[in-house]
C-alpha positions as CSV (number, residue, x, y, z in Angstrom):
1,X,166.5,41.3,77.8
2,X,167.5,44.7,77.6
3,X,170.3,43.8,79.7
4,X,169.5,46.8,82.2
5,X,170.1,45.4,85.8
6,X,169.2,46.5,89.0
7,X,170.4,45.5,91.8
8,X,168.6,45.4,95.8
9,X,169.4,43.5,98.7
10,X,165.9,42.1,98.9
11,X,163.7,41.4,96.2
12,X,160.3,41.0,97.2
13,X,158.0,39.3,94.1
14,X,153.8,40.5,95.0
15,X,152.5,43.9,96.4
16,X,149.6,41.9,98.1
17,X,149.4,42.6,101.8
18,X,152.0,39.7,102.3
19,X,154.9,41.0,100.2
20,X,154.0,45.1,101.5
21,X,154.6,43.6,105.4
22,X,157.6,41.8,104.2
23,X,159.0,44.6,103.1
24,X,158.3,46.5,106.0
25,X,159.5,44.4,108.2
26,X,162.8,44.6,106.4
27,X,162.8,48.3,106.4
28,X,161.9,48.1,110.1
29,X,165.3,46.2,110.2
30,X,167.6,48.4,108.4
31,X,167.2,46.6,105.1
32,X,166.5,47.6,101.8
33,X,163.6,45.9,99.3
34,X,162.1,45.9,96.1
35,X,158.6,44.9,95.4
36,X,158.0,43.5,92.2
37,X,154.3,43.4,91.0
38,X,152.9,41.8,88.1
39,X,149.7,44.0,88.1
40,X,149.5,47.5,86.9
41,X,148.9,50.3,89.8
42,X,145.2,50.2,89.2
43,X,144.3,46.9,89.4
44,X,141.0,46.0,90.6
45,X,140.8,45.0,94.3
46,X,137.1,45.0,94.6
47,X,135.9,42.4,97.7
48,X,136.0,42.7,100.8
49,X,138.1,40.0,100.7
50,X,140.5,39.6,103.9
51,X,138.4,41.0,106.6
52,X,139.4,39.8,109.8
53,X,143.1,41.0,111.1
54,X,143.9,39.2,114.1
55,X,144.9,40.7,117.0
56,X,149.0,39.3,117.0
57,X,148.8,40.5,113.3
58,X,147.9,44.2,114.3
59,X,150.5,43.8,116.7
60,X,152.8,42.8,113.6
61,X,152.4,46.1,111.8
62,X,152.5,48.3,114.6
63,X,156.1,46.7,115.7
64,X,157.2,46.8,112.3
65,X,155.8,50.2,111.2
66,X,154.5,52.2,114.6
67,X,150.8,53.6,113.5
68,X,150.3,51.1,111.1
69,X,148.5,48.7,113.7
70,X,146.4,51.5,115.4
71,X,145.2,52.6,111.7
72,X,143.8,49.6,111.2
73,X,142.3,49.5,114.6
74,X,140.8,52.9,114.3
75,X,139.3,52.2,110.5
76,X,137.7,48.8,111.9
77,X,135.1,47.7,113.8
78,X,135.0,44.7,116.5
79,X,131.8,43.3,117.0
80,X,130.3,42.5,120.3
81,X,128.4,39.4,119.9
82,X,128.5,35.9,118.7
83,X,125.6,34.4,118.1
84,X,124.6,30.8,116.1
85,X,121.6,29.1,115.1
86,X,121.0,25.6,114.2
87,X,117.9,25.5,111.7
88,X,116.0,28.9,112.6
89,X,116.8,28.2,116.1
90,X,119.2,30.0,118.6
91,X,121.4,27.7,120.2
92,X,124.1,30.1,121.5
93,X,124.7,33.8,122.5
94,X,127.0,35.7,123.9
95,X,127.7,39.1,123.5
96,X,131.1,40.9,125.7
97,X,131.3,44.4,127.6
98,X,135.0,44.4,126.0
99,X,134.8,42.3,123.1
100,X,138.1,44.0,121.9
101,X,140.0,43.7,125.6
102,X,141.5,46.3,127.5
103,X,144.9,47.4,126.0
104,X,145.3,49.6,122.4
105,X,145.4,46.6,119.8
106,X,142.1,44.6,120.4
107,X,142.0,40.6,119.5
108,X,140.7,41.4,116.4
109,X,139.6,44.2,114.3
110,X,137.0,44.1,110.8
111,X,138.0,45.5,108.1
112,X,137.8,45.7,104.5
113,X,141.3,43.8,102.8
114,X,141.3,47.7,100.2
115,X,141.4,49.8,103.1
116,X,144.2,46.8,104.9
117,X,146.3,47.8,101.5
118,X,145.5,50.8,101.3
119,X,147.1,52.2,105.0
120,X,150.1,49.5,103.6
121,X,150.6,51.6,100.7
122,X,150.9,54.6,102.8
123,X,153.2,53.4,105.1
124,X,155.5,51.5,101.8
125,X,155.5,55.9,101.0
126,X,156.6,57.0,104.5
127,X,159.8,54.4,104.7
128,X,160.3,54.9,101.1
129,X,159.7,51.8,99.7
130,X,158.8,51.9,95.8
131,X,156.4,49.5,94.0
132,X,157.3,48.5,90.2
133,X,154.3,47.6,88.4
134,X,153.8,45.6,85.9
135,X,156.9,43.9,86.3
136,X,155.4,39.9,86.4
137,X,158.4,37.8,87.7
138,X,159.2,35.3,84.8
139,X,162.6,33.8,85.7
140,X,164.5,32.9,88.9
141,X,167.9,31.6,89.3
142,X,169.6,31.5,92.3
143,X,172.7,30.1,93.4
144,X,175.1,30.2,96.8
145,X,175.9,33.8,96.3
146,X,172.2,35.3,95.6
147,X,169.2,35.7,93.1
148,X,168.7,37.0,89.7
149,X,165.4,37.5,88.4
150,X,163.9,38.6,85.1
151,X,160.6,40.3,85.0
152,X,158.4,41.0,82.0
153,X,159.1,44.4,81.3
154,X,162.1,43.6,80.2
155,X,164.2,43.9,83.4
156,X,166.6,41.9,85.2
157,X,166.9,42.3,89.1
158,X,169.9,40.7,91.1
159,X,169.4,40.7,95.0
160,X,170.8,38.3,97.7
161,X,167.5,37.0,98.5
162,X,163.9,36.7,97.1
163,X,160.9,36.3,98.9
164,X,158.2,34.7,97.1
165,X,154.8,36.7,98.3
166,X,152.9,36.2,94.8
167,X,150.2,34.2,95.5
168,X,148.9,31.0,94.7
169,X,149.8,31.0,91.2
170,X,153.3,31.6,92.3
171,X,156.2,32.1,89.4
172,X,158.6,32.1,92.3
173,X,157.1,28.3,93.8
174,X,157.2,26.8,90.6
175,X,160.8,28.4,89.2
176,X,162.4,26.9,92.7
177,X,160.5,23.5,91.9
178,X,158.3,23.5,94.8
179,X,155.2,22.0,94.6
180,X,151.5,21.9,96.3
181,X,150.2,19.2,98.4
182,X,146.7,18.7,99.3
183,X,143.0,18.9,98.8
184,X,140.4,21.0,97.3
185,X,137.3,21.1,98.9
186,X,134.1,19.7,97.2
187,X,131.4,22.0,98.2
188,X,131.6,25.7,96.4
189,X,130.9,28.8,98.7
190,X,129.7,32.1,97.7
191,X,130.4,34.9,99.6
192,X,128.7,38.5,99.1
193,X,129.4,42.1,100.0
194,X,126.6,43.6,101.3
195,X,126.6,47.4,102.2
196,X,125.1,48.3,105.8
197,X,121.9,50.4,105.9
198,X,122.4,53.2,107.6
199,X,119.3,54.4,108.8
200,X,118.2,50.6,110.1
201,X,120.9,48.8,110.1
202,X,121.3,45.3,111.9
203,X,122.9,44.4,115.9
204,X,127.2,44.3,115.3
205,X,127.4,40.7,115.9
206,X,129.2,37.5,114.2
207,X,125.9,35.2,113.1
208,X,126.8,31.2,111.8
209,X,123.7,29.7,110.6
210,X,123.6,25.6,110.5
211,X,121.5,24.6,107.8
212,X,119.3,28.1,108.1
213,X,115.9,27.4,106.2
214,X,116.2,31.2,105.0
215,X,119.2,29.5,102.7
216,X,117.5,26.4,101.4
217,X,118.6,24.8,104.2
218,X,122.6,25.7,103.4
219,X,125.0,27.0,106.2
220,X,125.5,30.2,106.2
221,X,127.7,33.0,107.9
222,X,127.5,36.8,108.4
223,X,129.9,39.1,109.6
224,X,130.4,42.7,110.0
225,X,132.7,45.1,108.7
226,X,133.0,48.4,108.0
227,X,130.8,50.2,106.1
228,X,129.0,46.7,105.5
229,X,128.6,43.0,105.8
230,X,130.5,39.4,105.1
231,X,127.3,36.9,103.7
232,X,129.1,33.6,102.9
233,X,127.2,31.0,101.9
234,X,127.9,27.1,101.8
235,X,126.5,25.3,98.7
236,X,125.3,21.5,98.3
237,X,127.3,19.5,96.4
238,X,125.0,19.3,93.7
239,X,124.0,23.4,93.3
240,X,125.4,25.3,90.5
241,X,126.7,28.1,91.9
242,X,126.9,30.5,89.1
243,X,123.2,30.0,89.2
244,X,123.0,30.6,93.0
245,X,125.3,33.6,92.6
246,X,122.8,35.4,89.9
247,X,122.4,38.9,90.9
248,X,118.5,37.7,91.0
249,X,119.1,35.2,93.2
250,X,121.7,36.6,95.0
251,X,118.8,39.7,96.4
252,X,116.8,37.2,96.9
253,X,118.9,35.1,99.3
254,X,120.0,38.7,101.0
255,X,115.8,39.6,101.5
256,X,116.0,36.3,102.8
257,X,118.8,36.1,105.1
258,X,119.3,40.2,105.8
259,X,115.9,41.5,105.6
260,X,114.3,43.0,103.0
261,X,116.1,46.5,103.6
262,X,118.9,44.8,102.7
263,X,117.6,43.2,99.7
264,X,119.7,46.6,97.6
265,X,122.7,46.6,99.1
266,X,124.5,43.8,97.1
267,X,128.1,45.0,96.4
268,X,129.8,42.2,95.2
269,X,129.7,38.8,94.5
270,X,131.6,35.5,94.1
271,X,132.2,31.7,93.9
272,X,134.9,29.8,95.0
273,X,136.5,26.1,95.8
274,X,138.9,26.6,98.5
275,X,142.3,24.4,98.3
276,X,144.3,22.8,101.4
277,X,147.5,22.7,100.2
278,X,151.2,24.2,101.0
279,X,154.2,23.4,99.4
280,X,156.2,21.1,99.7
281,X,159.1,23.4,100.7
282,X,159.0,26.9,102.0
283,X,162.6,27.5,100.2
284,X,165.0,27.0,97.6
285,X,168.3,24.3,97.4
286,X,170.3,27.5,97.7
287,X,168.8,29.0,100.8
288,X,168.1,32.0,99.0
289,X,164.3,32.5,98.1
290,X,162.1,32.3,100.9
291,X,158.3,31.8,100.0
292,X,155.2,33.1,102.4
293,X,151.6,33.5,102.1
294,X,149.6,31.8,99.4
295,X,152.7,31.2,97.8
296,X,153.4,28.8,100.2
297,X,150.5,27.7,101.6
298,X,146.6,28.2,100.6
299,X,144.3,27.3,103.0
300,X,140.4,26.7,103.8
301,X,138.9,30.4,105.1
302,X,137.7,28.9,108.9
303,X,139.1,30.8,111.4
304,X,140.6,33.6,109.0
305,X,144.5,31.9,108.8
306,X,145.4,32.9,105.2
307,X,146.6,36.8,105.2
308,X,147.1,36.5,109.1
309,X,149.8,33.3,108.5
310,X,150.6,35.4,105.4
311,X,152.1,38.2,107.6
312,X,153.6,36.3,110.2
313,X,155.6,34.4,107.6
314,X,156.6,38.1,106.2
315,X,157.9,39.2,109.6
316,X,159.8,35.5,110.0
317,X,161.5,36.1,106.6
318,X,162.4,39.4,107.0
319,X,163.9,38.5,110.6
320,X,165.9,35.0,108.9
321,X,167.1,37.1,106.3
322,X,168.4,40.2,108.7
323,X,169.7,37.4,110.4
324,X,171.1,35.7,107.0
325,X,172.4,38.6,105.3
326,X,175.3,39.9,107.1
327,X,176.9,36.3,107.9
328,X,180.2,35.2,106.9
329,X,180.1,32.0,106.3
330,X,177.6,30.0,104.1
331,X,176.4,27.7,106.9
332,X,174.9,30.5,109.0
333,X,173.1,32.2,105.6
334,X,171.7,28.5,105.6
335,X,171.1,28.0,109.1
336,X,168.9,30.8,109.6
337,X,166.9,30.1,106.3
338,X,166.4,26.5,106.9
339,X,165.1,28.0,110.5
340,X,162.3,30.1,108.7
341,X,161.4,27.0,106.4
342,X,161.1,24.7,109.9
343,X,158.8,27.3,111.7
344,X,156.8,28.6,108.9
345,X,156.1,25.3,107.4
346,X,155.4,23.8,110.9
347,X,152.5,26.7,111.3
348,X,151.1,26.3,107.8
349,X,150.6,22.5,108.9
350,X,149.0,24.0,111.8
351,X,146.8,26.0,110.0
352,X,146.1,23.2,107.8
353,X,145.0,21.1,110.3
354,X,142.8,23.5,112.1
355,X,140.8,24.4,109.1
356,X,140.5,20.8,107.8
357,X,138.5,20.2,111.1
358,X,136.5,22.5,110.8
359,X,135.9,21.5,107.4
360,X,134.9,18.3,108.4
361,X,132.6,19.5,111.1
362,X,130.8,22.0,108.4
363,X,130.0,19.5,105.4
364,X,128.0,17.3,107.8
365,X,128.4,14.1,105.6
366,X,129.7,12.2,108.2
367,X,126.8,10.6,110.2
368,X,128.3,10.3,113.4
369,X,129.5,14.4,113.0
370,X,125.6,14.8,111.9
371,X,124.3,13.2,115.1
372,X,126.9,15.0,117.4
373,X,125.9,18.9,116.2
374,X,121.7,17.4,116.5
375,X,122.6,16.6,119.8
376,X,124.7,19.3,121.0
377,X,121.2,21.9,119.2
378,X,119.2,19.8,121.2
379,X,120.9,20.2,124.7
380,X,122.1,23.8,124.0
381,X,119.0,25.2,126.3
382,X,120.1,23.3,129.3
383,X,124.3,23.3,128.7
384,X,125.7,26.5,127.7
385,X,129.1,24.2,127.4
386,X,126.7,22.6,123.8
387,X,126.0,26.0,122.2
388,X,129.2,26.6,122.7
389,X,130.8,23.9,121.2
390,X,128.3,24.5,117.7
391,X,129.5,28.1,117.9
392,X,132.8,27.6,118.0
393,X,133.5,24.5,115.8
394,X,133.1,26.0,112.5
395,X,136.5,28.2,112.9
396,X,138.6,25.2,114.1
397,X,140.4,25.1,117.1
398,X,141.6,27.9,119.2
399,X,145.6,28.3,119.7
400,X,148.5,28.6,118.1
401,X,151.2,26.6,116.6
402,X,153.5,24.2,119.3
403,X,156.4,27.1,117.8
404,X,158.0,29.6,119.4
405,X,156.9,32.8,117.4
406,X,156.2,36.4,116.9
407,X,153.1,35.7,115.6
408,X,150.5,33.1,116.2
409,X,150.0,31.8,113.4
C-alpha cells in the first residue's frame, strides 16, 4: 500500500446503474459518496442489456435527481400492445390508447441499459459526484466505528459505510462472508440486439411466442426498444448454444422470426444460464456495509426485477444510512441497518419467487403445467380470461412485495 488514504462518508464499490443511483440518492440526502469502479472509463457496455425501467423506478431517479426520470422517459419508447402466440397461433391481444397512463412518468419505459448509464453519468456530473476507475475493491474491513477498504491501485479508502453495488462477482459479498443461495437454471437463453428498419419497420408491441415453429419450436420473446429490438430466445436442454448463437444462425433465426428485412440488422449477441440466488445476508456483523443489486441478489430475467430491485435497494441504503449516520448511539446505527437488511432481503425473496414461477411455467417439463397452457391455447378464442393467463404467466406474478416501500420491488 502506498499508505495514501482517503477518506468519504460513503464508499460506494460499482459504477453500474445500481451503485450511480446509490449515490445519488445519498447526494439527494445531503451525503457525500465515493464510487469505486474496478473497470477503466471505457469499458465496453455493448447490449442492450437492462431494457425495461419500471415505472416506480423512474419515479426513483426523478425524486432522487429531478430530470433524471423524465430523461429516461423522453429517450424511451412504451409500446402499445401485447400480443402472444402459442405455436404460430394468436391466442391473445391487446393493444391500449394509454399504454403509458396519464400522468408524466408512465408504467414503464424501453430503453437501452448505455443510454440508462449514460443520463446517470450526467447527473453523477451535475451533483458532483466523481468516479475512480480502475480502482477494483480488494479488501474490506470493517468494524463498529466504520470501513476501510483497499483497492488495486494502490489506495486505501476509510468511510463509515460501504455499499456493496459490484455485481454478482461481488469482492464486497465475499470479504463480509456472505454467501449465495439458490439455483441456476438448466435451459441456456440467447438474447439478440436487433436494430429497427427504419423504412419498414415492425407494429411497437411486446410479442412472447410459445414454442413458435419459426424457432425450432423454442419459446421465444421480442420487445422493443429504442432504436431497435429485444429477440430472446429459449434453448432445449440439449442445444448448444454457441452453435445456435453463430452469426450464421443467428440471421437465420432473425429472417425467421423478424422478417427477412431484418435478417441484417444483428447487433449483438449472447448466451447465458441465469442463477436464482441472493445472499444469505444483505449486511455485514458490524452493520456497516450494506450490499444491493446483483451483489445481493441475482435473479431469473421474467418480469425485468434485476436493475429495477437493484435501484430500489440503492434508494433503501442510502435512506438507512442517512438515517444511520448521524446517530449517537451504536444501537440506532444498527437498527436502521438491520431495517434495510429485513426489507431488502424480504423483496429479493419476492422477486425470487416471482420469477421462479414463471420459470416453471416457461420450461414446460412438467406435464400437468404442459396440459394447463394446451388448454388455456385451446379455449383462448372463446375466454379472453385464457389468452390472458398465457400472456401474462411468463413474467410472474403482478405486485409488489407484502413491505412497506418506496419502491416496488
Amino acid at each position: 500500500m502506498s499508505g495514501d488514504t482517503t477518506e468519504s462518508p460513503v464508499l460506494i464499490a460499482g459504477a453500474g446503474p445500481v451503485g450511480m443511483s446509490a449515490a445519488l440518492a445519498l447526494n439527494a440526502r445531503g451525503i457525500d459518496a465515493t464510487i469505486l469502479e474496478a473497470d477503466p472509463e471505457d469499458r465496453d457496455r455493448s447490449g442492450s442489456r437492462a431494457i425495461y425501467v419500471h415505472g416506480s423506478t423512474l419515479r426513483t431517479l426523478e425524486r432522487i435527481h429531478p430530470g433524471l426520470g423524465t430523461d429516461l422517459v423522453d429517450e424511451g419508447l412504451v409500446w402499445p400492445t401485447r400480443r402472444t402466440l402459442f405455436r404460430g397461433t394468436e391466442v391473445f391481444s391487446r393493444t391500449y390508447d394509454s399504454p403509458g397512463g396519464t400522468g408524466d412518468i408512465p408504467h414503464f419505459t424501453s430503453v437501452p441499459q448505455v443510454v440508462t448509464e449514460a443520463y446517470m453519468h450526467d447527473a453523477l456530473a451535475e451533483a458532483g459526484i466523481d468516479i475512480h476507475w480502475e480502482a477494483e475493491v480488494e479488501t474490506v474491513e470493517s468494524d463498529t466505528d466504520g470501513v476501510r477498504v483497499e483497492t488495486a491501485d494502490g489506495r486505501e479508502w476509510d468511510g463509515e459505510f460501504l455499499i456493496g453495488a459490484d455485481g454478482g462477482g461481488s469482492t464486497v459479498r465475499k470479504e463480509i462472508g456472505a454467501n449465495f443461495e439458490g439455483d441456476q437454471s438448466e435451459n441456456s437463453y440467447i438474447i439478440a440486439d436487433v436494430e429497427e428498419v427504419e423504412d419498414d419497420p415492425r407494429e411497437l408491441e411486446r410479442v412472447f411466442h410459445y414454442d413458435a415453429p419459426a424457432a425450432g419450436g423454442r419459446n421465444v420473446l421480442l420487445v422493443p426498444f429504442t432504436g431497435g429490438w429485444r429477440l430472446d430466445i429459449q434453448c432445449f436442454l440439449d442445444d448448444d448454444p454457441d452453435e445456435l448463437s453463430s452469426d450464421e444462425r443467428m440471421r437465420e433465426f432473425v429472417r425467421d422470426i423478424m422478417g427477412e428485412r431484418y435478417a441484417d440488422n444483428l447487433e449483438w449477441t449472447s448466451t447465458y444460464q441465469f442463477l436464482q440466488v441472493m445472499a444469505d445476508t444483505f449486511i455485514d456483523e458490524h452493520r456497516r456495509v450494506l450490499l444491493a443489486g446483483e451483489a445481493a441478489h441475482l435473479l431469473a430475467p421474467f418480469g425485468a426485477r434485476g436493475m429495477n430491485s437493484g435501484v430500489a435497494d440503492a434508494d433503501e441504503a442510502a435512506s438507512a444510512i442517512a438515517a444511520a449516520i448521524d446517530a449517537t448511539t451504536d444501537a440506532v446505527v444498527r437498527d436502521e441497518v438491520e431495517l434495510y437488511a429485513a426489507r431488502r432481503e424480504r423483496a429479493a425473496e419476492f422477486n425470487l419467487d416471482a420469477a421462479g414461477q414463471a420459470l416453471r411455467h416457461l420450461r414446460g417439463d412438467d406435464p400437468v403445467t404442459v396440459l394447463r397452457k394446451e388448454a388455456a391455447a385451446s379455449l383462448a378464442d372463446h375466454f379472453e380470461v385464457a389468452g390472458e393467463w398465457l400472456d401474462d404467466a411468463p413474467y410472474g406474478p403482478h405486485g409488489s412485495p407484502p413491505i412497506v416501500s418506496t419502491g416496488n420491488y
